[in-house]
MOPAC internal coordinates of N, CA, C and O (Angstrom, degrees):
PM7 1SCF
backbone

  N    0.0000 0     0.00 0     0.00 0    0    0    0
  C    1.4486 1     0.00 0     0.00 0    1    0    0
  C    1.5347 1   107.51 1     0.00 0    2    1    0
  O    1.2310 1   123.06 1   -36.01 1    3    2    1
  N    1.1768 1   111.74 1   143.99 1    3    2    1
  C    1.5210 1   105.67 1  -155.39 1    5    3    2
  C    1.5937 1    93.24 1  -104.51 1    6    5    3
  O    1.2310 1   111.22 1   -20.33 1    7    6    5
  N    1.3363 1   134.13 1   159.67 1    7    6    5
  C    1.1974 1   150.53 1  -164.60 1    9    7    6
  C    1.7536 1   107.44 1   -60.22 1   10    9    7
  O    1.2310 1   111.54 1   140.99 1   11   10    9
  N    1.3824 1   133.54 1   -39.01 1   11   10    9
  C    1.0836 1   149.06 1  -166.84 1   13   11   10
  C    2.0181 1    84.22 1   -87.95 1   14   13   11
  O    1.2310 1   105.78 1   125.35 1   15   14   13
  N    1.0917 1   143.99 1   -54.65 1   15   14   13
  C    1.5225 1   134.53 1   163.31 1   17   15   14
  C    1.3085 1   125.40 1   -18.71 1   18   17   15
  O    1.2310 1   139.07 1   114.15 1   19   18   17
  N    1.4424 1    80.62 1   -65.85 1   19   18   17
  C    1.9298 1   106.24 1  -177.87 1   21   19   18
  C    1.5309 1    98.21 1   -49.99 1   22   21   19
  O    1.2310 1   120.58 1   108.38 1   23   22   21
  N    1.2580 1   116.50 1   -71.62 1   23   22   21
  C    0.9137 1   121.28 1  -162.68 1   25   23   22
  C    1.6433 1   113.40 1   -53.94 1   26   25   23
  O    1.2310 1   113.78 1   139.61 1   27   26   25
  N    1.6931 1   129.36 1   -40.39 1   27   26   25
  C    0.9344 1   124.71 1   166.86 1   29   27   26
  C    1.4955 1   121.92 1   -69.07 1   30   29   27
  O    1.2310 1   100.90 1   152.47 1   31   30   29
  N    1.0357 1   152.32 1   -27.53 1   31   30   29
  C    1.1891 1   143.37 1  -153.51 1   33   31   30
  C    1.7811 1    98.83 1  -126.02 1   34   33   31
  O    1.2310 1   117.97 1   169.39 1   35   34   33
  N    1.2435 1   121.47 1   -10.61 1   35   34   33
  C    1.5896 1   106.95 1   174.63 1   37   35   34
  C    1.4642 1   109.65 1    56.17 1   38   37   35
  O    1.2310 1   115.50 1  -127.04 1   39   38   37
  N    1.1033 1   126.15 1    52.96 1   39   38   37
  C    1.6547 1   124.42 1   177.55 1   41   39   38
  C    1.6403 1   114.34 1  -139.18 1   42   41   39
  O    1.2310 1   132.98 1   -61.34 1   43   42   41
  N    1.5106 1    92.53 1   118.66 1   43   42   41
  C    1.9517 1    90.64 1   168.85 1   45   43   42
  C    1.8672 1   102.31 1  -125.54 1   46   45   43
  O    1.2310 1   132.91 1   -52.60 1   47   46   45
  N    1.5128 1    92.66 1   127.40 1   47   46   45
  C    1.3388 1    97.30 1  -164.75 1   49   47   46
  C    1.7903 1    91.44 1   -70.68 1   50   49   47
  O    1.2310 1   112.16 1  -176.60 1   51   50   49
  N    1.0737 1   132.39 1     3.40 1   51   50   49
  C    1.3624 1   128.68 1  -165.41 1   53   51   50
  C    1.4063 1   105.80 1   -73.46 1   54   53   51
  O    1.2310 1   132.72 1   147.72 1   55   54   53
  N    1.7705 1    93.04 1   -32.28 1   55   54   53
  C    1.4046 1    97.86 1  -177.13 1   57   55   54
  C    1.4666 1   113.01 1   -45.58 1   58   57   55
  O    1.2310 1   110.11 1   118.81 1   59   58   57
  N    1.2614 1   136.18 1   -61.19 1   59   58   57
  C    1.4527 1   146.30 1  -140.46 1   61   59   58
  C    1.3978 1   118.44 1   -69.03 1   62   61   59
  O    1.2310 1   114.77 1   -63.09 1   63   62   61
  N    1.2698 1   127.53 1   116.91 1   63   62   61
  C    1.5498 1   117.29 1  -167.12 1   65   63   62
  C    1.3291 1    94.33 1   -84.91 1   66   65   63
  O    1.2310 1   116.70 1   -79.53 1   67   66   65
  N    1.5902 1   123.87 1   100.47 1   67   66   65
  C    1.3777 1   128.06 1   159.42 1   69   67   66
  C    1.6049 1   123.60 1   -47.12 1   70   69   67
  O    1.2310 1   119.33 1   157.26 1   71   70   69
  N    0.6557 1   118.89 1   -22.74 1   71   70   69
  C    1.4478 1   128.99 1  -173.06 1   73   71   70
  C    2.4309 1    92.88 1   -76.98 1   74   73   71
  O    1.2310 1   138.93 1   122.53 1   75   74   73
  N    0.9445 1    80.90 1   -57.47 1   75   74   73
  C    1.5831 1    72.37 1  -179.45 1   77   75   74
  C    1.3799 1   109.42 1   -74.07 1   78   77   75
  O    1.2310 1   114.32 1   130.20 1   79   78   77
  N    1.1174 1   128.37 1   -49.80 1   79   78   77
  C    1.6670 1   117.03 1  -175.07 1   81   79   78
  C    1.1951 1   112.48 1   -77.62 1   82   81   79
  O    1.2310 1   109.97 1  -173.09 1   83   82   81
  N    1.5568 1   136.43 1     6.91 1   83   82   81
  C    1.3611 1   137.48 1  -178.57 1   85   83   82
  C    2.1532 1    88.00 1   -92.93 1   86   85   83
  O    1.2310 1   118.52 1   136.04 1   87   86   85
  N    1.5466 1   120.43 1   -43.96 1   87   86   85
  C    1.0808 1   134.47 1  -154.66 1   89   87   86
  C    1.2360 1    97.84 1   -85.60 1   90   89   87
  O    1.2310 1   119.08 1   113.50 1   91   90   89
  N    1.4378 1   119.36 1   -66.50 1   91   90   89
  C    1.9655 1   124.52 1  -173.31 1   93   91   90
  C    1.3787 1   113.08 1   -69.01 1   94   93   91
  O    1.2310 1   124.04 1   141.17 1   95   94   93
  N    1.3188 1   109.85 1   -38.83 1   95   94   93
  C    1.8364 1   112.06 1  -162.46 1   97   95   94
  C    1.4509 1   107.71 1  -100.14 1   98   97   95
  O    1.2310 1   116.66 1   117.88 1   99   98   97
  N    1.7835 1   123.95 1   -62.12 1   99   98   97
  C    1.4603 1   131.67 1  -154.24 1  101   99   98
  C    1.6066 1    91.93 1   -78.19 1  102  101   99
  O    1.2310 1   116.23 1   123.60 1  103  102  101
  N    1.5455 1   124.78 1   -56.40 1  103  102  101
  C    1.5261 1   110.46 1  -149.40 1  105  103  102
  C    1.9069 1    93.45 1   -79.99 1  106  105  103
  O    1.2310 1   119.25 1   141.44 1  107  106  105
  N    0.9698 1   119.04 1   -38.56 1  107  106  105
  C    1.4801 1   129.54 1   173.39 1  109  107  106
  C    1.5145 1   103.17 1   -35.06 1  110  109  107
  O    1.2310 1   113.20 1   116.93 1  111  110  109
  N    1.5774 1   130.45 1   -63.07 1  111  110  109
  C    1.1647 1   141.43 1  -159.82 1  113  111  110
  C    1.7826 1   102.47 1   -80.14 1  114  113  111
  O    1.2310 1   129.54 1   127.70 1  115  114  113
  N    1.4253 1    99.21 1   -52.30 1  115  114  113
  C    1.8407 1    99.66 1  -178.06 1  117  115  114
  C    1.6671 1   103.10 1   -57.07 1  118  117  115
  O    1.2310 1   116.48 1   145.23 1  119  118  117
  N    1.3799 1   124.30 1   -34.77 1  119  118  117
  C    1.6650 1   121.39 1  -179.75 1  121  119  118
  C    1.5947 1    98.83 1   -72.16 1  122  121  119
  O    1.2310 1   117.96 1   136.67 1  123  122  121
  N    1.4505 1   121.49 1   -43.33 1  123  122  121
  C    1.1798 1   109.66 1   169.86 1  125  123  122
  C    1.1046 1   152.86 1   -36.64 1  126  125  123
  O    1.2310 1   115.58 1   109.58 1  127  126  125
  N    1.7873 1   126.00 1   -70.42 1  127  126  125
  C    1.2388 1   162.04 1   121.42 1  129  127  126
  C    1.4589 1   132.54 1   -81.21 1  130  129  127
  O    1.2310 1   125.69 1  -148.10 1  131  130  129
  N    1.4301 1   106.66 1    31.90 1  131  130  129
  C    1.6254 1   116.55 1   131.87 1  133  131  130
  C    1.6148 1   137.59 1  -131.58 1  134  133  131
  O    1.2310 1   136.39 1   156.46 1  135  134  133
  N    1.6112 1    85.87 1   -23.54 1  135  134  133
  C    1.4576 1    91.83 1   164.80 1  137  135  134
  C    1.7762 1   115.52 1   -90.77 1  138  137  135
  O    1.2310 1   124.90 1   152.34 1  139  138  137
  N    1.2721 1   108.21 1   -27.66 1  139  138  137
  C    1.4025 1   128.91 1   173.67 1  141  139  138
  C    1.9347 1   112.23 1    71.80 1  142  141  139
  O    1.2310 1   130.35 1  -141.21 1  143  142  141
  N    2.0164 1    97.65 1    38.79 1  143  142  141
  C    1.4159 1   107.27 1  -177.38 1  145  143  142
  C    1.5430 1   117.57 1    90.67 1  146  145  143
  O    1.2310 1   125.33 1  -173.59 1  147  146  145
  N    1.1243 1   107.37 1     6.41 1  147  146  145
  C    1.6233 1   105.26 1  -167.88 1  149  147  146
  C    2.0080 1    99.39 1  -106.23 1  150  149  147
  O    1.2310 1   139.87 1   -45.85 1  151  150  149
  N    1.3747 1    79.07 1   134.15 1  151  150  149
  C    1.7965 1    96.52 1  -173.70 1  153  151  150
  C    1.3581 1    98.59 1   102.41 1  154  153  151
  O    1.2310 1   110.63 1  -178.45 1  155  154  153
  N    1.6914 1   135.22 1     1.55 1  155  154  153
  C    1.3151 1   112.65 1  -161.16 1  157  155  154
  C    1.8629 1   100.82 1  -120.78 1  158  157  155
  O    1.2310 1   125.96 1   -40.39 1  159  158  157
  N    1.1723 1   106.15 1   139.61 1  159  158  157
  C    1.5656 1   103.96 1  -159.53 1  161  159  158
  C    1.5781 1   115.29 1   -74.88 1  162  161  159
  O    1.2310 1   128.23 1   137.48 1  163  162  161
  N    1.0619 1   101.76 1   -42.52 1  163  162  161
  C    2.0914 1   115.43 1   160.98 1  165  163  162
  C    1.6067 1   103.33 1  -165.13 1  166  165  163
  O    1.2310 1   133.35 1   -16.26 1  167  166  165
  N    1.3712 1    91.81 1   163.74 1  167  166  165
  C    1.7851 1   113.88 1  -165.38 1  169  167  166
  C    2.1501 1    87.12 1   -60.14 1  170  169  167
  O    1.2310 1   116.49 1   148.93 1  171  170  169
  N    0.5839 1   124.28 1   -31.07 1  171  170  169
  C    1.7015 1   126.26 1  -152.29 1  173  171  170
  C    1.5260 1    77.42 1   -80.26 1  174  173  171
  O    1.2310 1   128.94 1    83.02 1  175  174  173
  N    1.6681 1   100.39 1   -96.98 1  175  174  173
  C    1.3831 1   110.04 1  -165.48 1  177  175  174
  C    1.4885 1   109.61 1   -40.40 1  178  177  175
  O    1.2310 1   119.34 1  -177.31 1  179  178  177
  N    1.1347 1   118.87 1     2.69 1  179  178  177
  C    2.0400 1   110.04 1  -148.60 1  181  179  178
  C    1.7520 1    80.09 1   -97.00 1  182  181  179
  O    1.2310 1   120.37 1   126.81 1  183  182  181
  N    1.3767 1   116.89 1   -53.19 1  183  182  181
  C    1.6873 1   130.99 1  -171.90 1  185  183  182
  C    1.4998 1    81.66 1   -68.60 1  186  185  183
  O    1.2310 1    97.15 1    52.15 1  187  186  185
  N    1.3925 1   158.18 1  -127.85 1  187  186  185
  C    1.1595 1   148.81 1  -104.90 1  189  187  186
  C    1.8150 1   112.67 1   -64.17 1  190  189  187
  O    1.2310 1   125.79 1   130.01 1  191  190  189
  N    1.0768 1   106.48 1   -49.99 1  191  190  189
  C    1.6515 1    92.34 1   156.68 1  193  191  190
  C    1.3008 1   143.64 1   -88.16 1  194  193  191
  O    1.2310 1   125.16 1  -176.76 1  195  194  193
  N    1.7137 1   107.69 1     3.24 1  195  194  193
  C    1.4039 1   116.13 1   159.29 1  197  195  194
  C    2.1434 1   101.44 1   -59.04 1  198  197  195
  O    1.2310 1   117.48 1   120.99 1  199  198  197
  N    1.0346 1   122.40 1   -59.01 1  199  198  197
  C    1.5471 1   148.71 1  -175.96 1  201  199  198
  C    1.4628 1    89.45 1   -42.43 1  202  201  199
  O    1.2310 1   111.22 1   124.53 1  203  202  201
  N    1.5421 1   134.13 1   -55.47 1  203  202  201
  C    1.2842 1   117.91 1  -154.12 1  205  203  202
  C    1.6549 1   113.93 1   -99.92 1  206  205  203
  O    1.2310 1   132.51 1   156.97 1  207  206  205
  N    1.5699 1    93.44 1   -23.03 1  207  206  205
  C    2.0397 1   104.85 1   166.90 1  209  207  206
  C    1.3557 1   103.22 1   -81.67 1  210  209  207
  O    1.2310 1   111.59 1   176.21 1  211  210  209
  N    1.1103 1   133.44 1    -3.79 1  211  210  209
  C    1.7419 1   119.63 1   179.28 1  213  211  210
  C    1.4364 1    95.26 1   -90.74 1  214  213  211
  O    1.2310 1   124.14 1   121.50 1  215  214  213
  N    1.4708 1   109.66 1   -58.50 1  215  214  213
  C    1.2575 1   122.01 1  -162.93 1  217  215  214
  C    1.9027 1   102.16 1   -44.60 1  218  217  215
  O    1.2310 1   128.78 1   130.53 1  219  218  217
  N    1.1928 1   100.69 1   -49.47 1  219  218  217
  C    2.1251 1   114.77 1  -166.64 1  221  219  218
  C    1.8501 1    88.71 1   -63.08 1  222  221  219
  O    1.2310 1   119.18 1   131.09 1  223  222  221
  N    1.2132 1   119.17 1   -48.91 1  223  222  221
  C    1.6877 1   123.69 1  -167.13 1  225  223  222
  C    1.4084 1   116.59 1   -57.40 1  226  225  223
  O    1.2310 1   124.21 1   152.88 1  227  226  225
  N    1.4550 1   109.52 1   -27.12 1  227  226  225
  C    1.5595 1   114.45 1  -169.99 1  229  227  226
  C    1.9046 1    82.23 1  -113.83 1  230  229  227
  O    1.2310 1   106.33 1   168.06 1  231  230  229
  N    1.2683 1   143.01 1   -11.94 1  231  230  229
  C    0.9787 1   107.51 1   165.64 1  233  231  230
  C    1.8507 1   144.09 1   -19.00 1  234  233  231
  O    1.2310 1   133.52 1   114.16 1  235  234  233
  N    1.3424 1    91.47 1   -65.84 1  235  234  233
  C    1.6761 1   127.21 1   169.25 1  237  235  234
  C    1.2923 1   110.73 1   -81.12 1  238  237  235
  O    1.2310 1   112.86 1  -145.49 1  239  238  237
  N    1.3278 1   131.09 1    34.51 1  239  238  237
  C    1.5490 1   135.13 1  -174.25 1  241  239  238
  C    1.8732 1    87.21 1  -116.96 1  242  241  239
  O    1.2310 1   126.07 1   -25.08 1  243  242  241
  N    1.4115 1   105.94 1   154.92 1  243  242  241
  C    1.2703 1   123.68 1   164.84 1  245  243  242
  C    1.7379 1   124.02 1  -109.02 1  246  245  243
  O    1.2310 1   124.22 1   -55.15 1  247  246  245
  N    1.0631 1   109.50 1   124.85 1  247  246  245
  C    1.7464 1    91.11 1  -178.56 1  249  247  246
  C    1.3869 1   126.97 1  -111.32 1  250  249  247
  O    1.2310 1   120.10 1   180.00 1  251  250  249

């Protein structure tokens, strides 16, 4: 991104704690409206161990 970017748009992707928006927002939404709930055992249980298998999966992830 070239210096005149930076300067327009005010954005450092550094900011973003991937680890949470890969866990709360992306896998939440792809089970949502792409799988459309399928594979997921109920909405309750589906959110509390969606949270703890994302969280273990990106353990060993690099960012």
């Amino acid at each position: 991104m070239s210096e005149e970017e930076k300067a327009r748009f005010h954005f450092d992707v550094r900011s973003i704690d991937w680890t949470d928006y890969i866990t709360n927002v992306h896998i939440p939404g792809l089970r949502k409206h792409v799988m459309k709930g399928r594979g997921v055992a109920g909405a309750g249980a589906a959110a509390a161990a969606s949270s703890s298998s994302n969280a273990s999966l990106l353990a060993g992830a690099s960012v």
